[in-house]
C-alpha positions in Angstrom: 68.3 26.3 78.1 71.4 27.3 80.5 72.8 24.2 81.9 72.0 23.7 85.6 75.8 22.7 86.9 77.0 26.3 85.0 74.6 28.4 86.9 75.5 26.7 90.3 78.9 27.1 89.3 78.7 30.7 88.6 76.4 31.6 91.8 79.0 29.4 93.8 81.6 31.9 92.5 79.7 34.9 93.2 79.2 33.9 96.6 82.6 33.4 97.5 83.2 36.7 96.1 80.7 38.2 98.3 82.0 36.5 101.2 85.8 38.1 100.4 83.9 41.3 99.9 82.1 41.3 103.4 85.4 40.3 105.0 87.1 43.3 103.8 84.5 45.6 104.8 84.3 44.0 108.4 88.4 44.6 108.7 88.2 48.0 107.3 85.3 48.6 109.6 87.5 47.3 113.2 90.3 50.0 111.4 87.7 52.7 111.0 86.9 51.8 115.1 90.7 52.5 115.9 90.9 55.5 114.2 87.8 57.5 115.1 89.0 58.7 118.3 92.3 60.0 117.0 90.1 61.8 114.4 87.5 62.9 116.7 90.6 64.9 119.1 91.3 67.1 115.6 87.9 67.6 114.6 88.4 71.6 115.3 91.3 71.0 113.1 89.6 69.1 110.5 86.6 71.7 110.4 88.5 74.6 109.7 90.8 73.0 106.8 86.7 71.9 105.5 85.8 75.6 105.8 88.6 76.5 103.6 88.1 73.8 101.1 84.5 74.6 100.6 84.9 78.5 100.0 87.6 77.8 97.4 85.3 75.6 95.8 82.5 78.1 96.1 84.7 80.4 94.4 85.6 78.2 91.6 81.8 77.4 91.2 81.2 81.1 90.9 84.2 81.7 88.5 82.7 78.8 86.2 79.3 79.9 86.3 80.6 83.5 85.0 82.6 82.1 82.6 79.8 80.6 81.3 76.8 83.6 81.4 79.7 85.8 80.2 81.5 83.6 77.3 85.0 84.9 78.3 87.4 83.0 80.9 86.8 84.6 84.7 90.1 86.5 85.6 92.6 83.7 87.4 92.2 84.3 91.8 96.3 84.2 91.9 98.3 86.7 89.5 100.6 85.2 87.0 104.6 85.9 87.3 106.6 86.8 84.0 
């Protein structure tokens, strides 16, 4: 049988645990607040650089996939210097 003053002590523990945990989230949260509008002005910005991140992981998808139905590594996108 677990001791009654153990468990208390260990919930007690997790508690305050969770309380430093909320506390962090509600400060990163009042940062995220500051920060949206200066992110929201280069959101053309931001969705073209997303564009280009998700086509050169489309092509690596692609490049695994055949590397995989064909058993042989996919030629490399950029050539190799000597």
């Amino acid at each position: 049988m677990k001791d009654i003053h153990e468990v208390l002590r260990r919930k007690q523990a997790k508690y305050a645990q969770l309380g430093k945990q909320i506390e962090l989230l509600q400060q990163a949260a009042e940062k995220l607040r500051e920060v949206a509008p200066l992110l929201a002005e280069n959101e053309d910005d931001d969705s073209t650089v997303l564009a280009e991140v998700e086509d050169s992981q489309a092509l690596a998808a692609k490049a695994s996939s055949a590397t995989a139905q064909s058993g042989k590594p996919a030629r490399p996108a950029a050539p190799r210097w000597p």
